[in-house]
C-alpha positions in Angstrom: 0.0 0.0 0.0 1.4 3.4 -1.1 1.8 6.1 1.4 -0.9 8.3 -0.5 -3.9 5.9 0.4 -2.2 6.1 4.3 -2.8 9.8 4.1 -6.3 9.6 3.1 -7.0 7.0 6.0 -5.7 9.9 8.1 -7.4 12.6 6.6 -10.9 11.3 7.0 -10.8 9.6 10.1 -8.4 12.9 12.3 -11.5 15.0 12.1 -13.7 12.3 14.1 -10.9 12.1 16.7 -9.1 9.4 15.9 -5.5 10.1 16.7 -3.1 8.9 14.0 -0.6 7.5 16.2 -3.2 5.3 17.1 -4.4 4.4 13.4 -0.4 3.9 12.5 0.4 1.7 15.6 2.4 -1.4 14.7 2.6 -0.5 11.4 6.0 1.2 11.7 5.3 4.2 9.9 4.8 7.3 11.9 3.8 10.9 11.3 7.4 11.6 10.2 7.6 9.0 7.5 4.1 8.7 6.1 4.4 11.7 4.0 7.6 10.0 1.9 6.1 9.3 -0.8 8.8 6.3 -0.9 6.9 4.8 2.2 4.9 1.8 1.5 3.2 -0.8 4.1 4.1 -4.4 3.4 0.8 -7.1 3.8 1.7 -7.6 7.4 1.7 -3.5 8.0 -1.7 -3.3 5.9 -2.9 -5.8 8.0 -2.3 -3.8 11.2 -3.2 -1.0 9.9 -7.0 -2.2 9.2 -7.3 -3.8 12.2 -6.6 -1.0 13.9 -9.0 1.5 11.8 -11.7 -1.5 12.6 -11.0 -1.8 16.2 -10.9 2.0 16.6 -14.0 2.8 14.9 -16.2 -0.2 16.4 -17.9 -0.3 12.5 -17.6 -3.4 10.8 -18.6 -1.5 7.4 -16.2 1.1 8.1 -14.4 0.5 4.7 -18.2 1.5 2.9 -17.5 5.0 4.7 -14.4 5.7 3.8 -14.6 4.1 -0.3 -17.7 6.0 -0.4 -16.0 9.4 0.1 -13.3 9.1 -1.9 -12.3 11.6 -4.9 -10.6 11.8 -7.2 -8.3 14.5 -6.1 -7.3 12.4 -3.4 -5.5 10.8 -6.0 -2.9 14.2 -6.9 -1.8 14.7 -10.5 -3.2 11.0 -11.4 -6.7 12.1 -10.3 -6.3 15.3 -12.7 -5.2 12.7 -15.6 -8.2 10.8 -14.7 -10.5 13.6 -14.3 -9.6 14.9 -17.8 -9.7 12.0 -20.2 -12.5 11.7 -22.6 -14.0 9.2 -21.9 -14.8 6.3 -19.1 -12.4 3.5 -20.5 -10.0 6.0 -21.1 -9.6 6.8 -18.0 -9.6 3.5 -16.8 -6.5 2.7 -18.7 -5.0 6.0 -17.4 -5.2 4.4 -14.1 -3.8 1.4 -15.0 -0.9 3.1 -16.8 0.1 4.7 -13.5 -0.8 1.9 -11.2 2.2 2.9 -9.3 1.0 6.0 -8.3 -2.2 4.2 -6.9 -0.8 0.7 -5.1 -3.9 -1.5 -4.5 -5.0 -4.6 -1.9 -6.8 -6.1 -4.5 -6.3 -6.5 -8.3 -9.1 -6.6 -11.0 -10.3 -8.1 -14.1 -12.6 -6.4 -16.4 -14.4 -8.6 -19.0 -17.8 -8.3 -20.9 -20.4 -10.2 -19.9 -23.8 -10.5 -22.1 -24.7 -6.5 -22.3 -22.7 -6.1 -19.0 -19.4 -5.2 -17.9 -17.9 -7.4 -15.4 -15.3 -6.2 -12.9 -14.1 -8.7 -10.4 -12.3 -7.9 -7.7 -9.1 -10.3 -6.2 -6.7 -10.2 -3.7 -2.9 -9.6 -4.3 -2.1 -11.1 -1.0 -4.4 -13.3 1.7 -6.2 -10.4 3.7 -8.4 -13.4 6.0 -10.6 -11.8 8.0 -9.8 -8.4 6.8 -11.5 -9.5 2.9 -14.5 -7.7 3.4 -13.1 -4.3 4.9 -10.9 -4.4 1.4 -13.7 -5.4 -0.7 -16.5 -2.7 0.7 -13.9 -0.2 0.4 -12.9 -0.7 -3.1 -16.5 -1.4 -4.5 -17.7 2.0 -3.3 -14.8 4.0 -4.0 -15.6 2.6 -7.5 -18.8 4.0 -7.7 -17.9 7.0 -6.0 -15.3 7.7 -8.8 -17.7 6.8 -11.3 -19.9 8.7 -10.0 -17.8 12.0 -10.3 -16.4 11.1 -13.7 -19.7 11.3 -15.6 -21.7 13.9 -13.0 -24.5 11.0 -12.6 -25.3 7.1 -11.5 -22.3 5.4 -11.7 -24.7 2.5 -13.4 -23.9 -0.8 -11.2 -26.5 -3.3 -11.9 -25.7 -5.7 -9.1 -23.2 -6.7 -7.0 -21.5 -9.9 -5.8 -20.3 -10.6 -1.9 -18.2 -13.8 -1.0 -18.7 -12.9 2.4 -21.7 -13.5 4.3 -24.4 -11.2 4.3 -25.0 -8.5 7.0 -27.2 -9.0 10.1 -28.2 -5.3 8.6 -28.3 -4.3 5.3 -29.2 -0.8 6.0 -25.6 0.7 5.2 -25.5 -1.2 1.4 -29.4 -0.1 0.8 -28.7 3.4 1.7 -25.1 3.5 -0.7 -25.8 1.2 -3.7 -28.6 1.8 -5.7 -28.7 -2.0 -6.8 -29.3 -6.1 -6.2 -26.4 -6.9 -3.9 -26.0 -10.6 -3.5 -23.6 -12.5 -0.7 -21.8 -15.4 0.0 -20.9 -15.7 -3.8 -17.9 -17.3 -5.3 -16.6 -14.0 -6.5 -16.3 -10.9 -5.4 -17.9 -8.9 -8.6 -19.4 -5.3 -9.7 -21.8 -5.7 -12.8 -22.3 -2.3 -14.4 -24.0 -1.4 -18.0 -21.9 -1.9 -20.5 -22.5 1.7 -22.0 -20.5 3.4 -19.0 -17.3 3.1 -20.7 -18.4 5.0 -23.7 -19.7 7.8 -21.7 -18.0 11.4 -21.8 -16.4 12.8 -18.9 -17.6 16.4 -18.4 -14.2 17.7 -17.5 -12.4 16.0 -20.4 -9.5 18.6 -21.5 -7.1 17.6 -24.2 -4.0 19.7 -23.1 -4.9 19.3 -19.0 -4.7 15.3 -19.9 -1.4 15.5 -21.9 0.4 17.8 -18.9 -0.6 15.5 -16.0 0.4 12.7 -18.0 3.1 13.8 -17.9 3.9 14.8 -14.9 2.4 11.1 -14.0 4.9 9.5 -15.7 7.9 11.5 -14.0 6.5 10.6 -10.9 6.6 7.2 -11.7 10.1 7.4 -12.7 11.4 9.1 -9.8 9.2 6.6 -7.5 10.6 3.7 -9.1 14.3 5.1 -9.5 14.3 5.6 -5.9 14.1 2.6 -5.0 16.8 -0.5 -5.3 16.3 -3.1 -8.2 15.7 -6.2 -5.7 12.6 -4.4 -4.0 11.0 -3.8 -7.2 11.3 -7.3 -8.0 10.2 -8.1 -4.6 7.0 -5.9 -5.0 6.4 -7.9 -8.5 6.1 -10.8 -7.3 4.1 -9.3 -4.1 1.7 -8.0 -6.6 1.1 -11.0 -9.1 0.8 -13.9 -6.8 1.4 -16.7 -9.0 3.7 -15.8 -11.5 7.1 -16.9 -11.1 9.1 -15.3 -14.1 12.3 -17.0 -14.9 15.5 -14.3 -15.3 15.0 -13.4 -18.6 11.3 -12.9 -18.0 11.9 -10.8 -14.9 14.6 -9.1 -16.8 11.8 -8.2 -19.5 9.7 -7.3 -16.7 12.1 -4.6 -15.3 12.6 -3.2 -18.8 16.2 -4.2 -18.6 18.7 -7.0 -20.3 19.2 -10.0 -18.3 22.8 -9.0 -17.6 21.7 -5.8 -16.6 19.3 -7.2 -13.9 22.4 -9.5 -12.9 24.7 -7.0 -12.4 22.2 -4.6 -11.0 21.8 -7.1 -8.2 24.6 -8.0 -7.4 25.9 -4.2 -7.2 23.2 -4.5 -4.1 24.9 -7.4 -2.9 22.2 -10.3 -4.2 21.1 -12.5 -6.8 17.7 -13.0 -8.9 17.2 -16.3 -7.0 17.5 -14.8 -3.5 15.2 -12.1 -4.1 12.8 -14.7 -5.3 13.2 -16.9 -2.3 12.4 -13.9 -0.1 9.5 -13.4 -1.6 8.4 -17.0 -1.7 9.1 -17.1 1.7 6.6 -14.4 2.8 4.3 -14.8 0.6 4.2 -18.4 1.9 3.8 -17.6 5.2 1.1 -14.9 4.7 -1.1 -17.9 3.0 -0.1 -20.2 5.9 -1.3 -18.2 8.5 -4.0 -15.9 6.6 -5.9 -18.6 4.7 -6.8 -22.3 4.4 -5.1 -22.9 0.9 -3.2 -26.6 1.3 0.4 -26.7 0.9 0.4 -28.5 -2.6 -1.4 -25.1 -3.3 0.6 -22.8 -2.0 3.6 -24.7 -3.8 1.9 -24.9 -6.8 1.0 -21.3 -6.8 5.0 -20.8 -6.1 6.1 -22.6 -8.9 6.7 -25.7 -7.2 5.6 -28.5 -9.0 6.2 -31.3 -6.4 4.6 -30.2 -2.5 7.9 -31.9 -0.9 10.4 -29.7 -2.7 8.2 -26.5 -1.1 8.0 -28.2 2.0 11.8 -29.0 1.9 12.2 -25.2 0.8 10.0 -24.1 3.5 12.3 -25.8 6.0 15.2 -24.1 5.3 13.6 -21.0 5.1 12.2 -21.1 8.5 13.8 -24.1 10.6 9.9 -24.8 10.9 7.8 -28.1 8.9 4.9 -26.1 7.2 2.4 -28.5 9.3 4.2 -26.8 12.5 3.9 -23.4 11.6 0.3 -23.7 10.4 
């Protein structure tokens, strides 16, 4: 999670007297560091960090509040880009150009489906318990961006829960003007297709191509600050999964292969170190965050035999995975 998204966690809940020291605690980011923009919370840190909004705030649908009052200039320069594009889909791709400058919990895929557009939401690490704060906060800061990008209904036609429903359903009746349906498979937003063609009533040629720009230098000075092993680290954080070989990483960075090689070792590591550290915790957030077997969770590491990961796992830890589970 990027320190911007921190920063609006403070904004909106400071005013109902929520002290941010307590927000940030055991998160390790304090009020001196949460405005580098270089700061970032690992899964474990976003983890705290929720808890402690939930616990503070004694609302379960907490995460309904604060998606639901999000704008688009929360976002800086990228909202702007967004703001101004022509149309809906445009500006969708916008934000996915600059993902950087907008870290997410949970990824998406958009598909069509019949005369509807189908986004569904997934997670980019195990979040457990902490699923349906993520969810509810994503699915109406969706609409609430929609919302402000064509002046109007943001046109969701139903929505999808995989979490149980609500003792009270008060809270979604009152925010989404639509069928929402729970303990589903997937977690999915259904809206009419015809939302992506619609204009966006601030659309400005020249405004788009200047924060574009500026966008993309932000981008490149967020990336360049940072060493070559934790962006391959926050890869492989991101895409769950995929386990690129060298030269696919390489590709990946926008590099040659002896360039990512002698990038690393410059910082004093290899390709395959970086990618056991990152096995390694993203192995241990699915052991304790989720029920996923370990032939999964090898699988999903690129492991295609459960005794090498478990033999991995060992020497990562000193632990058997049954043990630490």
């Amino acid at each position: 999670m990027a320190s911007q998204k921190i920063r609006y966690y403070l904004s909106k809940l400071e005013p109902e007297g929520y002290a941010a020291e307590d927000i940030l605690r055991g998160t390790g980011v304090d009020l001196d560091t949460v405005d580098d923009a270089a700061t970032q919370l690992s899964p474990v840190q976003y983890q705290r960090l929720i808890s402690n909004i939930l616990e503070l705030t004694a609302d379960a649908h907490i995460g309904l509040q604060l998606g639901s009052r999000y704008s688009l200039g929360d976002l800086g320069v990228l909202g702007y880009a967004v703001l101004s594009s022509k149309t809906v889909k445009l500006a969708g791709d916008v934000m996915n150009r600059y993902n950087e400058l907008n870290e997410k919990v949970l990824t998406l895929e958009s598909y069509a489906h019949g005369d509807r557009w189908c986004v569904e939401l997934r997670e980019i690490f195990p979040l457990g318990a902490l699923r349906q704060f993520a969810v509810e906060e994503y699915v109406a800061r969706i609409q609430a961006i929609l919302s402000q990008l064509i002046n109007g209904p943001a046109g969701l036609v139903e929505l999808h829960f995989s979490f149980p429903q609500p003792a009270s359903l008060q809270q979604y009746q009152a925010l989404f003007d639509c069928p929402c349906f729970f303990d589903r498979p997937k977690d999915l937003i259904y809206m009419d297709q015809s939302v992506l063609d619609k204009p966006i009533s601030f659309a400005n040629e020249t405004v788009n191509r200047i924060c574009e720009d500026q966008c993309s230098k932000l981008v490149q000075e967020l990336t360049g600050s940072r060493g070559l092993a934790d962006r391959i680290m926050r890869f492989l954080y991101r895409n769950p999964g995929l386990i690129p070989n060298t030269d696919e990483m390489a590709g990946k960075m926008n590099m040659s292969t002896r360039s990512l090689r002698s990038k690393l070792q410059q910082e004093g590591t290899t390709y395959q170190a970086v990618l056991d550290e990152a096995r390694k915790n993203i192995a241990i957030e699915w052991l304790e965050n989720t029920d996923i077997t370990p032939k999964e969770i090898g699988f999903m590491l690129g492991y295609s035999d459960v005794g090498n990961f478990r033999r991995a796992f060992r020497s990562w830890t000193n632990k058997k995975v049954s043990d630490f589970r």
